[in-house]
C-alpha positions as CSV (number, residue, x, y, z in Angstrom):
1,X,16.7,8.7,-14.5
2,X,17.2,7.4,-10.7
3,X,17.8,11.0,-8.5
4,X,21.3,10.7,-7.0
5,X,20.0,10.7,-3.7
6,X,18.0,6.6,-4.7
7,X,21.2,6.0,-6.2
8,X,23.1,6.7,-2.8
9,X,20.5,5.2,-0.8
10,X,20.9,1.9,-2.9
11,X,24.3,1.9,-3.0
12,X,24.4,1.8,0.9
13,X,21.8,-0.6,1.3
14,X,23.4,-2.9,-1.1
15,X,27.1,-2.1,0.3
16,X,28.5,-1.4,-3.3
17,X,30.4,1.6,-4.3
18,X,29.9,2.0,-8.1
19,X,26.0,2.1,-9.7
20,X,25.9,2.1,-13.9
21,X,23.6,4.0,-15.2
22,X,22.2,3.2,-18.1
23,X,19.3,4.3,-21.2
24,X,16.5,3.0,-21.6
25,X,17.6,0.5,-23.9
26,X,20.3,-0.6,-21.5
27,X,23.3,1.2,-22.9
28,X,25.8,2.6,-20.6
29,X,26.0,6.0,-20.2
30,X,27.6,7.0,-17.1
31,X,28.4,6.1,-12.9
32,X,27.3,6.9,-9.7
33,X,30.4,6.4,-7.2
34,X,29.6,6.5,-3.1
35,X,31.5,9.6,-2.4
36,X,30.7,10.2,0.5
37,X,27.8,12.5,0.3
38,X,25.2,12.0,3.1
39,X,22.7,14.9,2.3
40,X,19.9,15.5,-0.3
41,X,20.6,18.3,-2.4
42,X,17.2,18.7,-2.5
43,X,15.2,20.2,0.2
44,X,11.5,18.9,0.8
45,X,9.0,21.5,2.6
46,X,6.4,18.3,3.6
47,X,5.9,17.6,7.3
48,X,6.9,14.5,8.2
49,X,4.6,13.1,11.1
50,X,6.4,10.4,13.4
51,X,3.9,8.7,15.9
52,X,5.0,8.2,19.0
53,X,2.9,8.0,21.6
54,X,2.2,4.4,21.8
55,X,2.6,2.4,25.7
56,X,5.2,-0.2,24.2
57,X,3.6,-2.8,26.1
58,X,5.0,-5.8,24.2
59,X,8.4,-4.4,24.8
60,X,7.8,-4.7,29.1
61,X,10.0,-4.4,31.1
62,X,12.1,-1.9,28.9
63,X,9.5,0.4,28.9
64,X,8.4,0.8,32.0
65,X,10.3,3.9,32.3
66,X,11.5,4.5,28.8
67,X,8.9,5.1,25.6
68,X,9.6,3.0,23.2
69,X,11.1,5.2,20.3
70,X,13.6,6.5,22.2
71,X,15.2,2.3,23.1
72,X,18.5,2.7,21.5
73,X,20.1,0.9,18.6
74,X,23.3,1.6,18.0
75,X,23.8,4.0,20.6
76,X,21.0,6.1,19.5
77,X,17.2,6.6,19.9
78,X,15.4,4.6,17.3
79,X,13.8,7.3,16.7
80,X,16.7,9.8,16.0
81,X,17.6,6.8,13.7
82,X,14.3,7.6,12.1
83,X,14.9,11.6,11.8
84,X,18.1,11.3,10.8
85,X,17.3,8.9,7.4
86,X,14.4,11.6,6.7
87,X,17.0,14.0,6.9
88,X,19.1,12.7,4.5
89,X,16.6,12.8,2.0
90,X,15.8,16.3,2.7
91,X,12.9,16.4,5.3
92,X,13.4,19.0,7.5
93,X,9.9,19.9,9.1
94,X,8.5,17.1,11.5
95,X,5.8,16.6,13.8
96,X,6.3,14.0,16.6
97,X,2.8,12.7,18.5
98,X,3.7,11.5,21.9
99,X,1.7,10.2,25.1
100,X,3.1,7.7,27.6
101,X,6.4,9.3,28.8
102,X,6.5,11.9,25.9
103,X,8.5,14.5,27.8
104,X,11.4,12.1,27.7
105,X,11.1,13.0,23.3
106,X,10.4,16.3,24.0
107,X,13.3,16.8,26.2
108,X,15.5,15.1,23.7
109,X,14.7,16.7,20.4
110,X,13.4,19.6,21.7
111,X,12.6,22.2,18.5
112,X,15.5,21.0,16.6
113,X,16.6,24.0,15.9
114,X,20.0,23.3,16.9
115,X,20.7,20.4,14.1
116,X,18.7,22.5,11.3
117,X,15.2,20.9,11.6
118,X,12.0,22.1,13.3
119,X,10.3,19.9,15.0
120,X,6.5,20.3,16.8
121,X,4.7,18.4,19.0
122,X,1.7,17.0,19.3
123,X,0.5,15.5,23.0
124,X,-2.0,12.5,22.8
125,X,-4.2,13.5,26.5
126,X,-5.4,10.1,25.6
127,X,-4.2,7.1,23.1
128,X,-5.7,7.8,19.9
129,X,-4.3,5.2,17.8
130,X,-2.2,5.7,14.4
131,X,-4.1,7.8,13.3
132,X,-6.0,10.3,15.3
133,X,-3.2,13.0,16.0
134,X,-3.6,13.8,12.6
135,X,-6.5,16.1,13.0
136,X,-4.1,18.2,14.7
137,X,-1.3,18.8,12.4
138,X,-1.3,22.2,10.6
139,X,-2.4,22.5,6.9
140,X,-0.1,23.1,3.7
141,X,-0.4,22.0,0.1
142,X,2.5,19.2,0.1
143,X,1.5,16.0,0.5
144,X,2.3,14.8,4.3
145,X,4.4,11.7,5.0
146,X,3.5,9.8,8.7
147,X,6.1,6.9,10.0
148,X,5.4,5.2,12.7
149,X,8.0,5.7,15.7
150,X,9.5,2.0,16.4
151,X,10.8,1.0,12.7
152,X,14.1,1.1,11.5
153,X,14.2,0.8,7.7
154,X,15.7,2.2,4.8
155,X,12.4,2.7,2.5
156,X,13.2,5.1,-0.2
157,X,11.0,8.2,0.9
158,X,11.7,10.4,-2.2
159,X,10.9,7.7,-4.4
160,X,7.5,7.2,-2.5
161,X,6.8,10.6,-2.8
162,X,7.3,10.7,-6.4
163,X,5.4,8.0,-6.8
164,X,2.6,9.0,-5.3
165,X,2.5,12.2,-6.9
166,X,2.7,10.7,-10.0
167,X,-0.6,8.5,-9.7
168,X,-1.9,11.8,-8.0
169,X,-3.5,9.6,-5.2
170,X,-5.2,10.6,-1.6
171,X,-3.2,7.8,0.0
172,X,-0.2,5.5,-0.4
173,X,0.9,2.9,1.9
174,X,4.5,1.4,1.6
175,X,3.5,-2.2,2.1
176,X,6.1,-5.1,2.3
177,X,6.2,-8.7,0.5
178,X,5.8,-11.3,3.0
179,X,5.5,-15.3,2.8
180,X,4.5,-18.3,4.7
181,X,6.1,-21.5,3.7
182,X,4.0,-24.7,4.1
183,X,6.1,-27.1,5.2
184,X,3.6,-30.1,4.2
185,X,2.1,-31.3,0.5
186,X,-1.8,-29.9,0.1
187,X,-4.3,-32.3,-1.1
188,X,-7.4,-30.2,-3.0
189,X,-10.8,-31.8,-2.7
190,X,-14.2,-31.9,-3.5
191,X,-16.1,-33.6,-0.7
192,X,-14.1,-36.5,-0.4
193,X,-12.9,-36.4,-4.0
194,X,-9.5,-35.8,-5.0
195,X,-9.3,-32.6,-7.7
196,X,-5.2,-32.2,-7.4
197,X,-2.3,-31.6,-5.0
198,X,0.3,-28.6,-4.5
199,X,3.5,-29.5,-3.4
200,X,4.9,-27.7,-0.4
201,X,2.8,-24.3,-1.3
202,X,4.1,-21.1,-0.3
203,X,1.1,-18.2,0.2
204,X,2.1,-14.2,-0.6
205,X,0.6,-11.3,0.5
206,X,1.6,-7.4,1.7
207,X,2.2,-6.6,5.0
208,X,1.6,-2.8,5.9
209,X,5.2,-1.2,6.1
210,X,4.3,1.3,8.6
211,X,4.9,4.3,6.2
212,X,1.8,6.5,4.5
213,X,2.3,9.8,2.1
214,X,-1.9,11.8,2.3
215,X,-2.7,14.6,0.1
216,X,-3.3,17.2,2.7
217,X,-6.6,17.6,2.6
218,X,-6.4,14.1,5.0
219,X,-7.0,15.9,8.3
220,X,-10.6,16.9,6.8
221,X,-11.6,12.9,7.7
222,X,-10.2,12.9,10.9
223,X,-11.9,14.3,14.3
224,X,-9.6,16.1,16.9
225,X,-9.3,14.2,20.1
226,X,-10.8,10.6,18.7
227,X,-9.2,7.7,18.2
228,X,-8.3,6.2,14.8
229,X,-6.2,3.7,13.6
230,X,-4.8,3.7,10.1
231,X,-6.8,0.9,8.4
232,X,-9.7,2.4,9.3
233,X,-9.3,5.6,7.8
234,X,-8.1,4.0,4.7
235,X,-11.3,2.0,4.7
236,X,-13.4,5.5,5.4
237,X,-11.5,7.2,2.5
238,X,-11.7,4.4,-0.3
239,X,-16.1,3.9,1.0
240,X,-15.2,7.8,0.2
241,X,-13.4,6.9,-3.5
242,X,-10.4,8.3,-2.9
243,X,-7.7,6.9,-4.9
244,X,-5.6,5.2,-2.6
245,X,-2.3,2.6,-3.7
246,X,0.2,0.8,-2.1
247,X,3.9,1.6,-2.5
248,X,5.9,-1.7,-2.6
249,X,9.2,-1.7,-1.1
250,X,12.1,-3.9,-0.9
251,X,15.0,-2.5,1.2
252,X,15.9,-3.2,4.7
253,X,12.9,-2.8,7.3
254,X,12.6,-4.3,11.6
255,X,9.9,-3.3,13.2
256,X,10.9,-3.1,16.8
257,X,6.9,-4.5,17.9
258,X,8.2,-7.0,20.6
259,X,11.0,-7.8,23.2
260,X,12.6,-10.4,21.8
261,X,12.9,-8.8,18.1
262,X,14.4,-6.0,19.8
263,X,17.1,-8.4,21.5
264,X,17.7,-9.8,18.1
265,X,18.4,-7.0,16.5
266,X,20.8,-5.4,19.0
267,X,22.4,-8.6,19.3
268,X,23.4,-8.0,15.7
269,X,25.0,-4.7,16.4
């Protein structure tokens, strides 16, 4: 029951060209071949919010004159990267929330119009975090989908969406797995008492992807022209008991937080 547009989006992030599909007991009952088709057949009216206002400080000396969505990989923004894979999945209406250097977006993008989307602007006066420029976005029924301006991934957004819709919660966060290997044997004690040992333990935990779907009601707990950062209102809307899950995901995803992880990756290129 996978939509042909996960089953494309698997395909390419697993470089295969043939998908099975199957019952639920397993039994074959048809294919998915990569055919070539690079758009949704479906057409989502949810804004997409990409925040990009951030000083990319980390990333010095590259963005002393240049924010840091619009570095390129690949030839291209990473942030057109980022428009584009929404609009594959059939996102179509964006905000983008820029500050330091944000008519170098704005001058890029402009409306969209011109490659089919429409695209708004919001301009941070002041820095106000991951979250703040929310307050400013204008109000619908869908649910509203915010990315943060400096990943490159492949997340599944339709499945995401469906997901959150279907556990009709407030607020979703795509969160990744992430482990630290401990290189050494741990010795568990009791004062100076022995109680056992774990060989070579490796801890697990989620990472925040960078990724959030909100019912749209959302820009009710968020104040125009104050700074917020995205863990806080999480933390304000579950001390509120809103329902809010996380959305694990397991394709490809960089964030592009630091100089040398942005060498890395275009080394790869």
């Amino acid at each position: 029951n996978v939509s042909r547009e996960s089953a494309r989006r698997l395909m390419e992030d697993k470089k295969i060209f043939h998908l099975p599909i199957v019952n639920n007991k397993g039994f074959f009952q048809g294919i998915h071949l990569n055919d070539g088709v690079i758009t949704s057949l479906k057409k989502y009216q949810n804004t997409v919010l990409i925040m990009a206002g951030g000083l990319g400080k980390r990333l010095r000396p590259l963005t002393l004159k240049t924010p840091k969505p619009m570095l390129n990989y690949k030839n291209k923004p990473i942030i057109e990267h980022i428009i584009k894979n929404f609009n594959k999945e059939g996102f179509t209406n964006f905000y983008i929330s820029t500050g330091y250097l944000g008519h170098k977006i704005r001058n890029y993008f402009k409306d969209g119009s011109e490659v089919g989307l429409n695209i708004k602007y919001i301009n941070e006066k002041k820095p106000l975090g991951t979250a703040g420029s929310l307050a400013f976005i204008k109000k619908n029924s869908k649910p509203l989908i915010i990315c943060n301006g400096d990943l490159l991934h492949k997340i599944n957004i339709e499945g995401m969406l469906e997901f959150h819709v279907k556990n009709n919660a407030f607020a979703t966060m795509a969160v990744r797995d992430h482990h630290v290997d401990n290189p050494f044997g741990v010795v568990n004690a009791n004062g100076s008492v022995i109680k056992g040992f774990k060989e070579k333990p490796v801890k697990r935990f989620y990472v925040n992807a960078g990724i959030y779907i909100f019912n749209s009601n959302v820009i009710n707990y968020v104040k125009k022209n104050k700074r917020m950062d995205m863990p806080e209102l999480f933390k304000d809307l579950i001390k509120k008991g809103k329902k809010t899950i996380i959305f694990p995901t397991y394709e490809n995803w960089i964030d592009i937080g630091s100089y040398s992880e942005y060498k890395k990756i275009n080394k790869k290129i």
